[in-house]
PADORO-144491 format. One record per atom (N, C-alpha, C): residue number from 1; residue in three letters; atom name; x, y, z negated. Coordinates in steps of 0.05 Angstrom, whole numbers, plus 5000, padded with zeros to 4 digits. Each point is the difference from the previous one (the first is absolute). Layout:
REM PADORO-144491
NUM,ala,CA,X,Y,Z
...
***
This chain:
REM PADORO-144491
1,unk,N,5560,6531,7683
1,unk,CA,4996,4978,5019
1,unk,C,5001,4973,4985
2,unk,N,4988,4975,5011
2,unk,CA,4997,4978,4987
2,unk,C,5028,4986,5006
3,unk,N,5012,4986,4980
3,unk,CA,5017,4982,5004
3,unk,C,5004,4981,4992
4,unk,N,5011,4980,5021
4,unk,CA,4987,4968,4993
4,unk,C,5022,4987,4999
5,unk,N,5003,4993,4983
5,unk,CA,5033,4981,4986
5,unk,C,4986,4970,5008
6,unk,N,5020,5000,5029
6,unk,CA,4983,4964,5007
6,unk,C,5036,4990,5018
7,unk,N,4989,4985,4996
7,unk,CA,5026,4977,5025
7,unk,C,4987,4994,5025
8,unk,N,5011,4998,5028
8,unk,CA,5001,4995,5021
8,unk,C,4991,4966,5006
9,unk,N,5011,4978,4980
9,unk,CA,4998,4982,4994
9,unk,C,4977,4992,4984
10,unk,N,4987,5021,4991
10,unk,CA,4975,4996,4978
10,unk,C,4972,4992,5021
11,unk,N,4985,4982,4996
11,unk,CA,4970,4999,5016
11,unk,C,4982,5018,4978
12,unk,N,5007,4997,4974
12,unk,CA,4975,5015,4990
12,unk,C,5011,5035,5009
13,unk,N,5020,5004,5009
13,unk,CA,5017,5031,5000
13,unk,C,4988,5005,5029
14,unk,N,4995,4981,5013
14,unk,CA,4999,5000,5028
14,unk,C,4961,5007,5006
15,unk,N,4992,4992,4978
15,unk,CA,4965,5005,4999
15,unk,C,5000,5030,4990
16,unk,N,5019,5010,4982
16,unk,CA,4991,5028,4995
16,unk,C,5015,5014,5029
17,unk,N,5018,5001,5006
17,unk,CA,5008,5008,5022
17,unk,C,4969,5007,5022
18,unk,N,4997,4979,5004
18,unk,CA,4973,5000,5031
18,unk,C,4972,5008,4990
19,unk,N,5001,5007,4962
19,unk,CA,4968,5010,4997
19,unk,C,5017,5023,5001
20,unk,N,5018,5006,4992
20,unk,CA,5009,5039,5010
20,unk,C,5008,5004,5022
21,unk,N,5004,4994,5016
21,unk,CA,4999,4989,5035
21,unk,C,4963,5017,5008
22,unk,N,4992,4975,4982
22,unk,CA,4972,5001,5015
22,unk,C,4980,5024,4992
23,unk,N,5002,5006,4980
23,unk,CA,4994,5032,4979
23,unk,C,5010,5020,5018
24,unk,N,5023,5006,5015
24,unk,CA,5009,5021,5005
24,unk,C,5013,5014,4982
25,unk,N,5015,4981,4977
25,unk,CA,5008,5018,4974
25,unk,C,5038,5006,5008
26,unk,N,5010,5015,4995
26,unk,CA,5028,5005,4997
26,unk,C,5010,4994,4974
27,unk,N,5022,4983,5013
27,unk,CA,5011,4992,4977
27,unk,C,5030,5001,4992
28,unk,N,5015,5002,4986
28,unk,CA,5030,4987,4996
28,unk,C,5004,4971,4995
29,unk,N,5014,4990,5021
29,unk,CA,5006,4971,4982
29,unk,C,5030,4994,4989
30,unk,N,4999,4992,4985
30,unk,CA,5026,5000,4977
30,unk,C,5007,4961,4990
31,unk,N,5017,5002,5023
31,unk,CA,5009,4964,5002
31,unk,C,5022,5001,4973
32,unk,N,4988,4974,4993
32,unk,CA,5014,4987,4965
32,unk,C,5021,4979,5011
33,unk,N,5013,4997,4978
33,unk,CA,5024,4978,5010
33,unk,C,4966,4971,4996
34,unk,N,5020,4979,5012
34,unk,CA,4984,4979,4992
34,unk,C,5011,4998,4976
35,unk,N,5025,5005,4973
35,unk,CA,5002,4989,4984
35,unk,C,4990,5017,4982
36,unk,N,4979,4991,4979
36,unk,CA,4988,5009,4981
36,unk,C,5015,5020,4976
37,unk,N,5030,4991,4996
37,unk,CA,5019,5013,4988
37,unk,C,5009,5025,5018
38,unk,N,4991,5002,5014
38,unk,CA,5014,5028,5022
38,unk,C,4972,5014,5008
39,unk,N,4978,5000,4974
39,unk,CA,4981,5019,5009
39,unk,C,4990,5013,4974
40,unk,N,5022,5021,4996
40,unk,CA,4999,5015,4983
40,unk,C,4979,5025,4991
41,unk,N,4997,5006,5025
41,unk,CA,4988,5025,5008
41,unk,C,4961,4989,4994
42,unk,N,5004,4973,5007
42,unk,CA,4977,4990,5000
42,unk,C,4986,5003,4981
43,unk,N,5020,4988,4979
43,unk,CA,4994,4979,4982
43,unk,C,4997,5032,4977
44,unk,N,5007,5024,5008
44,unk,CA,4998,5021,4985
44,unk,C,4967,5009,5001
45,unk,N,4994,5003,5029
45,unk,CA,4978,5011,5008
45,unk,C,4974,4980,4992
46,unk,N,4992,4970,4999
46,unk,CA,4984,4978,4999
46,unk,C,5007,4983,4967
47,unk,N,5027,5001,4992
47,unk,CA,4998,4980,4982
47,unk,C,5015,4978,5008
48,unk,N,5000,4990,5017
48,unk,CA,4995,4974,5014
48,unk,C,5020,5008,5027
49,unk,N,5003,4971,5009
49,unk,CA,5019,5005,5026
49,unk,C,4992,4987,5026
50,unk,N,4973,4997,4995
50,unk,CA,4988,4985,5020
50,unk,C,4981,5021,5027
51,unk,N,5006,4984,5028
51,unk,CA,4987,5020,5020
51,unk,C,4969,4988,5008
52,unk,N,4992,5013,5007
52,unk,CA,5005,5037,5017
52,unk,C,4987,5002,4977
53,unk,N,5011,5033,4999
53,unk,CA,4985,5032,4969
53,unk,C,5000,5014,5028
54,unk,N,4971,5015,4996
54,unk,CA,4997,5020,5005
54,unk,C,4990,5025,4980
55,unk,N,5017,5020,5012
55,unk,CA,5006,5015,4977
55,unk,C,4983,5037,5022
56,unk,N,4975,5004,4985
56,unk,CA,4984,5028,5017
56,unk,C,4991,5013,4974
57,unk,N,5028,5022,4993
57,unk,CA,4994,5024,4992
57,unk,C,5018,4985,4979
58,unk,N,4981,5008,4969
58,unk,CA,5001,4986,4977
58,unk,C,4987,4960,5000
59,unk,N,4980,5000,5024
59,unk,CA,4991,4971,4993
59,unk,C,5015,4986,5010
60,unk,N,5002,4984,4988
60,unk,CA,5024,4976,5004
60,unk,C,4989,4966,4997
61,unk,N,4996,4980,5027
61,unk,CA,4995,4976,5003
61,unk,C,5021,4981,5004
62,unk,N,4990,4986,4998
62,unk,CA,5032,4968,4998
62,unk,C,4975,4980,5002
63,unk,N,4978,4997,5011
63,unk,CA,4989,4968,5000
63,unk,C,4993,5013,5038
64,unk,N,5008,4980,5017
64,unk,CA,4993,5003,5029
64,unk,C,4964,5002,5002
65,unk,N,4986,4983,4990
65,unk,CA,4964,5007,4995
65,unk,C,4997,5015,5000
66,unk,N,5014,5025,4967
66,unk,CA,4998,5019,4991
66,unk,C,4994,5023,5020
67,unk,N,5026,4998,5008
67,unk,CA,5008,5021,5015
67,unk,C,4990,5001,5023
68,unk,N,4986,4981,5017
68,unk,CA,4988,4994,5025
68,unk,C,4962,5019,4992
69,unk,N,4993,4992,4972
69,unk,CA,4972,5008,4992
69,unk,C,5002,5025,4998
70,unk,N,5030,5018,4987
70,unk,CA,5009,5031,4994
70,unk,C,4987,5012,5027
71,unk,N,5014,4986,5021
71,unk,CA,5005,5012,5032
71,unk,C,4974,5005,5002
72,unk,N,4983,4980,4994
72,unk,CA,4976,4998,5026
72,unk,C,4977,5017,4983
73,unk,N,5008,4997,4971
73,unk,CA,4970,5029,4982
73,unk,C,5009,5026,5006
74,unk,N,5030,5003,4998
74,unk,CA,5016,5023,5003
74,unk,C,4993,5016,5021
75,unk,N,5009,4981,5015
75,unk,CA,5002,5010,5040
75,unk,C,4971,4997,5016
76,unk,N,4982,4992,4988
76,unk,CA,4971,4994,5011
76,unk,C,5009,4988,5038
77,unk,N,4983,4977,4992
77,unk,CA,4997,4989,5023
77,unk,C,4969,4986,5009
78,unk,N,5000,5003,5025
78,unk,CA,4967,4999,5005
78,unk,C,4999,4964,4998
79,unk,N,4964,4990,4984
79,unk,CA,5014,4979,4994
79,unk,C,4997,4973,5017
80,unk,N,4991,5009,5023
80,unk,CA,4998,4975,5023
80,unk,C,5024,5005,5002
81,unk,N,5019,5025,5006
81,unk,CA,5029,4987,5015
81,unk,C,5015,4997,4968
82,unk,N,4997,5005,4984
82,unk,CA,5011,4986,4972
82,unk,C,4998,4967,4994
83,unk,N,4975,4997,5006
83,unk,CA,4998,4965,5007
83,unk,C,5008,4983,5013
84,unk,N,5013,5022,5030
84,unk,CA,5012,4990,5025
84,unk,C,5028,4998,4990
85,unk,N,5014,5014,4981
85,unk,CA,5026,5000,4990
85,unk,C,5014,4984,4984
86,unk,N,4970,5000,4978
86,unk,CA,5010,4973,4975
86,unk,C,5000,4972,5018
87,unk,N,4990,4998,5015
87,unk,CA,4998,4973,5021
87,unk,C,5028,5005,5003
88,unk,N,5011,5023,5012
88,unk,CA,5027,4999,5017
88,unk,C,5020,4995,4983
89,unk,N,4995,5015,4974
89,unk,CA,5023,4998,4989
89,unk,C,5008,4975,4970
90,unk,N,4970,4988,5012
90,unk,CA,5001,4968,4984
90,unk,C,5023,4986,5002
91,unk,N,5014,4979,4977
91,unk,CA,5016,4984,5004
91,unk,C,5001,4982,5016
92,unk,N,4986,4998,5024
92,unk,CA,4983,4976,5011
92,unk,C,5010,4993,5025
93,unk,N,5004,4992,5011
93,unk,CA,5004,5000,5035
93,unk,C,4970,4991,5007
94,unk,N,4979,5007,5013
94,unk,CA,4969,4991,5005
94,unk,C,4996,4994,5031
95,unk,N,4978,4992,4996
95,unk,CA,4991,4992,5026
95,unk,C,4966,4980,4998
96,unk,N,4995,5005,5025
96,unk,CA,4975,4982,5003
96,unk,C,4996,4976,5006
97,unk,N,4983,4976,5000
97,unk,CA,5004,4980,5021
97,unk,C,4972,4986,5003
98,unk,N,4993,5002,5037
98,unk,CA,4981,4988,5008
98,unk,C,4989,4979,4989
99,unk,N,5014,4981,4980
99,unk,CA,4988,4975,4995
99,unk,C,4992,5000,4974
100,unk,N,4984,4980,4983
100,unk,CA,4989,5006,4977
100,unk,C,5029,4991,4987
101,unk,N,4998,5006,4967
101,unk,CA,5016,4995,4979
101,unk,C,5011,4975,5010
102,unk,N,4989,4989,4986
102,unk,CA,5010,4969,5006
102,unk,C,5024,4994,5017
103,unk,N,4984,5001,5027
103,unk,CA,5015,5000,5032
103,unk,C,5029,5024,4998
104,unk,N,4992,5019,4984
104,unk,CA,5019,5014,4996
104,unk,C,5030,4999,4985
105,unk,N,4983,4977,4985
105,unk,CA,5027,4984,4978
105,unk,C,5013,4984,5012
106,unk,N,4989,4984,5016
106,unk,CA,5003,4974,5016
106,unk,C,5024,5019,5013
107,unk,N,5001,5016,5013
107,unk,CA,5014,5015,5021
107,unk,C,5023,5012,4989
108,unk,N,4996,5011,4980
108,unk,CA,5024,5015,4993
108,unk,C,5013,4974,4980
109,unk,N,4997,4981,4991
109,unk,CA,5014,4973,4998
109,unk,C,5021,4999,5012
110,unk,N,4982,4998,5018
110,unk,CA,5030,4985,5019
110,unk,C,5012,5020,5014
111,unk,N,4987,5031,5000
111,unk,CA,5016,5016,5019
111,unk,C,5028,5002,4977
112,unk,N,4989,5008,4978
112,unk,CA,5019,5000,4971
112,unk,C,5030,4987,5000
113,unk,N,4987,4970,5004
113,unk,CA,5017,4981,5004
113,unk,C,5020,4996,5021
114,unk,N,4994,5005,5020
114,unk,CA,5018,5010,5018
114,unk,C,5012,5012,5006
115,unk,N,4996,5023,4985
115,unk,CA,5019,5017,4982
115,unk,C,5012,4995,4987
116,unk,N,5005,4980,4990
116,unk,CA,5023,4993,4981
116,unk,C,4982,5003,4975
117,unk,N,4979,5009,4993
117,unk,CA,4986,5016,4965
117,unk,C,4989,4966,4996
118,unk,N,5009,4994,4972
118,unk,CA,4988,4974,4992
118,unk,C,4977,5009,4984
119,unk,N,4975,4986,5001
119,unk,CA,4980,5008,4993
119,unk,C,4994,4983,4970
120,unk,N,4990,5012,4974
120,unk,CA,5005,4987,4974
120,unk,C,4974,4991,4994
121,unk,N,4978,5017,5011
121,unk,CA,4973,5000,4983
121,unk,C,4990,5025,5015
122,unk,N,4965,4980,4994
122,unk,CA,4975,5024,5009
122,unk,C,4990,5001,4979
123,unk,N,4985,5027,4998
123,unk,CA,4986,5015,4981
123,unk,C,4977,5005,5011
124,unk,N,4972,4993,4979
124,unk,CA,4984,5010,5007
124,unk,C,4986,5014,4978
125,unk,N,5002,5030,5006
125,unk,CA,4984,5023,4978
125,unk,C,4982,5014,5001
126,unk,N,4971,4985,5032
126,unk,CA,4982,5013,4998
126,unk,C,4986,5003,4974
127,unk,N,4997,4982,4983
127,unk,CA,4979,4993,4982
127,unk,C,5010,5024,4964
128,unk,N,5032,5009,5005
128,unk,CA,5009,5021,4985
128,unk,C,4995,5023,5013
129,unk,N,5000,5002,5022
129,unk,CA,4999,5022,5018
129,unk,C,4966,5021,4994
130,unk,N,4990,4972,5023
130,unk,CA,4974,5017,5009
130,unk,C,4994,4972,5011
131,unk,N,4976,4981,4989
131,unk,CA,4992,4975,5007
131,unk,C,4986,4997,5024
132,unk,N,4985,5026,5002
132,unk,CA,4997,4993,5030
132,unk,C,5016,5004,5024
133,unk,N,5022,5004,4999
133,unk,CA,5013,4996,5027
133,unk,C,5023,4994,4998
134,unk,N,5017,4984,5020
134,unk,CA,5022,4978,4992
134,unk,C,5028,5017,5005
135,unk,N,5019,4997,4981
135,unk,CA,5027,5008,4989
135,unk,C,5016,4988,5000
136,unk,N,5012,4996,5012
136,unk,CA,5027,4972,4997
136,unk,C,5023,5006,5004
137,unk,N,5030,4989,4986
137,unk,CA,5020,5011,5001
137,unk,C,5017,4980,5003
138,unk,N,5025,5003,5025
138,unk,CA,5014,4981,5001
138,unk,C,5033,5006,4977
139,unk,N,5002,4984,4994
139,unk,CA,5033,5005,4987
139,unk,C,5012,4989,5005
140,unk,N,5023,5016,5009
140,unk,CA,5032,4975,5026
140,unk,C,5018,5012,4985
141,unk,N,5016,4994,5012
141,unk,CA,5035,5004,4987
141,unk,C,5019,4995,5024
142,unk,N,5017,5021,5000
142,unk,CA,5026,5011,5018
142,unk,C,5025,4974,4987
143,unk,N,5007,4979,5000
143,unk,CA,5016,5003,4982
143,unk,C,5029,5011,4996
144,unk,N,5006,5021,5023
144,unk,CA,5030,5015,4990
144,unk,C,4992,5026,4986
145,unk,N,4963,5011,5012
145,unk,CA,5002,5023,4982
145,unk,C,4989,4996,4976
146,unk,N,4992,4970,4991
146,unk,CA,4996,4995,4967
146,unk,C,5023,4999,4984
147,unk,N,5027,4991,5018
147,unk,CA,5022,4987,4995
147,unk,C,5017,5028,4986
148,unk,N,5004,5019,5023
148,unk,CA,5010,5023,4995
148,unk,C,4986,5021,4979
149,unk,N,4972,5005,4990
149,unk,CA,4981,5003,4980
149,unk,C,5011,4985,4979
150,unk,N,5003,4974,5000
150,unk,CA,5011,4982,4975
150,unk,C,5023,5017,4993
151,unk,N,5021,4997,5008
151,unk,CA,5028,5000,5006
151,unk,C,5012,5032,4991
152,unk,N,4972,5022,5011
152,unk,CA,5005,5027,4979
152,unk,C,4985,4997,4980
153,unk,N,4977,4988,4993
153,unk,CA,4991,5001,4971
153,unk,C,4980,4973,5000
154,unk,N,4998,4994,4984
154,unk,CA,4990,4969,5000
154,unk,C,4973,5000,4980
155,unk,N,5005,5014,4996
155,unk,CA,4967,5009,4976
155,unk,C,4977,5009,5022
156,unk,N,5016,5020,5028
156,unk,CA,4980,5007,5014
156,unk,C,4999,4995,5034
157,unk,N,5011,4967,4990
157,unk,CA,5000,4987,5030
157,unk,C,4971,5002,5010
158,unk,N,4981,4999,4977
158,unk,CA,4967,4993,5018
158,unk,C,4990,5026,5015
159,unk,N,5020,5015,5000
159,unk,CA,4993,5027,5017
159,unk,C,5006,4996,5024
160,unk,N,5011,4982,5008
160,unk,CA,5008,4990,5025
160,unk,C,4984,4980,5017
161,unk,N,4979,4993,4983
161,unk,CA,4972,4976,5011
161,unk,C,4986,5027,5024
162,unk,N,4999,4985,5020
162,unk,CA,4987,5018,5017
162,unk,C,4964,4985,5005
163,unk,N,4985,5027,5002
163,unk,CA,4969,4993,5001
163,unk,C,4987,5012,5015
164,unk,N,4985,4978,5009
164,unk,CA,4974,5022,5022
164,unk,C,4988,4984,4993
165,unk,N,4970,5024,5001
165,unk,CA,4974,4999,4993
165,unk,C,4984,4992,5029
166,unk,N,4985,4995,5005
166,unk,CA,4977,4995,5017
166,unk,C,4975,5004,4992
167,unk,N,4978,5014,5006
167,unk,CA,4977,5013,4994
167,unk,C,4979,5007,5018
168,unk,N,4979,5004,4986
168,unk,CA,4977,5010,5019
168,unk,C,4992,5027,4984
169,unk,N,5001,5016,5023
169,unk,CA,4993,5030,4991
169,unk,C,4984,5010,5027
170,unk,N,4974,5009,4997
170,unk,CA,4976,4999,5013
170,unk,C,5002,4988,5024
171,unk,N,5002,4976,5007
171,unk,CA,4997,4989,5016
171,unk,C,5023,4985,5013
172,unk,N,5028,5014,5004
172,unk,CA,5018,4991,5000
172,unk,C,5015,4982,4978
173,unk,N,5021,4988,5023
173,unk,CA,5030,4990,4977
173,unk,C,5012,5010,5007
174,unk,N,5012,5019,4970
174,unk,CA,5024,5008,5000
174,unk,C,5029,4990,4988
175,unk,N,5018,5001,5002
175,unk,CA,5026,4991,5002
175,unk,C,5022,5014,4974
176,unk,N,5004,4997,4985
176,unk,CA,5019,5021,4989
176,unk,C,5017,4982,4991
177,unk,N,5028,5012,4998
177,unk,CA,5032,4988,4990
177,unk,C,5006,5023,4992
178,unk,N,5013,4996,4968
178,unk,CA,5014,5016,4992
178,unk,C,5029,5006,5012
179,unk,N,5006,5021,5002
179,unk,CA,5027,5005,5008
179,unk,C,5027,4989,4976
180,unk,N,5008,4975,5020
180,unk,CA,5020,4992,4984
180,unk,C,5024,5020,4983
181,unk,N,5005,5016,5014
181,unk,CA,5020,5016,4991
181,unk,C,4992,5013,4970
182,unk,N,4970,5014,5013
182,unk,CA,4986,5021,4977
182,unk,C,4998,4984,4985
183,unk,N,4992,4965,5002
183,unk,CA,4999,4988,4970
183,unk,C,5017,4991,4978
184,unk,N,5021,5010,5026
184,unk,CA,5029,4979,4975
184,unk,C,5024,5034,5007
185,unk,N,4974,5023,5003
185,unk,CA,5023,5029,4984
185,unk,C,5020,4994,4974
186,unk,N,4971,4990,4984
186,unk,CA,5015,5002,4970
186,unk,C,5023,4997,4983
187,unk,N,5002,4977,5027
187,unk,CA,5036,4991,5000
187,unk,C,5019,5009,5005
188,unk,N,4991,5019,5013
188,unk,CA,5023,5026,5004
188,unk,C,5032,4985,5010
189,unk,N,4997,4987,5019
189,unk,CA,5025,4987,5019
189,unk,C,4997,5011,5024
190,unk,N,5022,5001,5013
190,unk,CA,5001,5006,5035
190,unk,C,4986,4972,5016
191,unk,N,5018,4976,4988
191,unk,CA,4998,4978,5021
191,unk,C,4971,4985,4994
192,unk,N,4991,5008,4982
192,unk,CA,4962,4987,4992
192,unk,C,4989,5028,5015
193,unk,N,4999,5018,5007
193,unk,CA,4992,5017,5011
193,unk,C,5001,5002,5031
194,unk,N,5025,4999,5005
194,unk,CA,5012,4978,5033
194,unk,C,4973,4982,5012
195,unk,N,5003,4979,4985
195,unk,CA,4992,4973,4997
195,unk,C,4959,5006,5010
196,unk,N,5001,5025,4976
196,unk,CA,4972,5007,4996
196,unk,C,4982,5010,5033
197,unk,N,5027,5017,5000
197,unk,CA,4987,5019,5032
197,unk,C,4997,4975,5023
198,unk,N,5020,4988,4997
198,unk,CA,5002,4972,5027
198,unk,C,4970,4978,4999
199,unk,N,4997,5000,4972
199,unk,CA,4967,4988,4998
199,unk,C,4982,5011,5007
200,unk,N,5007,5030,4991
200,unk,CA,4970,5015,5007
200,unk,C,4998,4998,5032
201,unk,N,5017,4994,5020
201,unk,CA,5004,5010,5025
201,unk,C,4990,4973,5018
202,unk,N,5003,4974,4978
202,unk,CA,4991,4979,4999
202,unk,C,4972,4994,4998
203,unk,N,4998,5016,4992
203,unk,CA,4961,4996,4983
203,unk,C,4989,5016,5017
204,unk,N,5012,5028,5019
204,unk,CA,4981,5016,5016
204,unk,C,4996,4985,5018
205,unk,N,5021,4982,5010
205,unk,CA,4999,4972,5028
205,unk,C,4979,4989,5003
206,unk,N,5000,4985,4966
206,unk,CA,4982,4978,5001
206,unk,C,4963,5010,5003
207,unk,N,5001,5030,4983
207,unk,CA,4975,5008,5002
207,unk,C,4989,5019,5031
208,unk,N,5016,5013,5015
208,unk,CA,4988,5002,5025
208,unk,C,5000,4973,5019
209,unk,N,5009,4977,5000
209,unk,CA,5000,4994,5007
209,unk,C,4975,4977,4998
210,unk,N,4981,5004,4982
210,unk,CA,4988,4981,4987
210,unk,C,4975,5030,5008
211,unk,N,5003,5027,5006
211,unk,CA,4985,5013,5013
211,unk,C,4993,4995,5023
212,unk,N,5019,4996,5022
212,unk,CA,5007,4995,5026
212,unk,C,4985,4969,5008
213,unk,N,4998,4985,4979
213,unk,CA,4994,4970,5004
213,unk,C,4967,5007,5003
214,unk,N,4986,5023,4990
214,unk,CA,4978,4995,5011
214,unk,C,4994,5013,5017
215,unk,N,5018,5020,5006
215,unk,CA,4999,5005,5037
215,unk,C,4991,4990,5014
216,unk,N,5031,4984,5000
216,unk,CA,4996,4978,5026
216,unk,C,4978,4976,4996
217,unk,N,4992,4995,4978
217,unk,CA,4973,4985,4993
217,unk,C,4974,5012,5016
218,unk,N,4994,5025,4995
218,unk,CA,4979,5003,5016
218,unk,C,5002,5006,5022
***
């Protein structure tokens, strides 16, 4: 049987979880201390003491990608609902919105803002991207969850810059925000992780609701 040395607290542990969820695969899961010195067993099996390993048979993974690509050549999945999955199981919180880019920035500005998210800088990366169609990215900042990011490691506070994209993808604008939490894992803290989930729950607000606005528009 497959067994997956992940934490409860882990988001990348939490993505292999729901593609073996979604596979129909059986698994063991085998919870690690959070302290890196108390994962012995781990650190025997991988090298390394870092989560999630998944460990099927003799093959043995430790990168969350990895092991997400193992699942899906391994386990065959049909690939319209395979497409439907990597969507799902993107770092992203998504969404659509009735209005063009632009109008769309204008909006989540100030929805942002009223949220408390201070906004630093726009990005625009159609022209790196794909020049014909427009890319834009806002970058804000939490500042208690930059603060608390600082405060466990200070080399990798910029994991704590939160971003959404805005785009046109056949016809629509779409919406994407990284999941604060998933971006500032690396840091491996409870209270930047805390911090992380309360944004993400923040960011689903601002984006149905910026769905809903063209509801009631038309």
């Amino acid at each position: 049987m497959i067994k997956l040395y992940q934490a409860e607290w882990c988001p990348f542990s939490h993505r292999i979880r729901a593609k073996l969820t979604e596979l129909g695969i059986e698994y063991e899961a085998v919870n690690v201390s959070a302290s890196a010195e108390k994962r012995a067993e781990l650190k025997e099996i991988t090298g390394n003491s870092t989560i999630p390993v998944l460990a099927d048979g003799e093959k043995v993974y430790s990168d969350s990608s990895e092991i997400l690509s193992y699942l899906e050549e391994e386990y065959e999945t049909n690939p319209e609902e395979l497409e439907l999955h990597q969507r799902e199981l993107s770092p992203t919180i998504y969404g659509t919105s009735p209005f063009a880019v632009d109008e769309t920035l204008a909006r989540l500005r100030e929805a942002l803002q009223e949220a408390d998210v201070e906004i630093i800088d726009e990005l625009d990366l159609s022209s790196l991207l794909d020049a014909e169609r427009t890319y834009k990215v806002l970058l804000a900042a939490d500042r208690e969850f930059l603060q608390l990011a600082g405060g466990a490691n200070l080399g990798a506070a910029t994991l704590a810059l939160l971003k959404v994209a805005v785009y046109e993808e056949d016809g629509v604008t779409r919406v994407d925000a990284i999941e604060p939490e998933k971006a500032a894992a690396q840091i491996r803290n409870s209270e930047v992780n805390e911090r992380g989930l309360e944004l993400r729950k923040r960011f689903i607000k601002v984006i149905k609701a910026l769905e809903r606005a063209g509801v009631m528009a038309e």
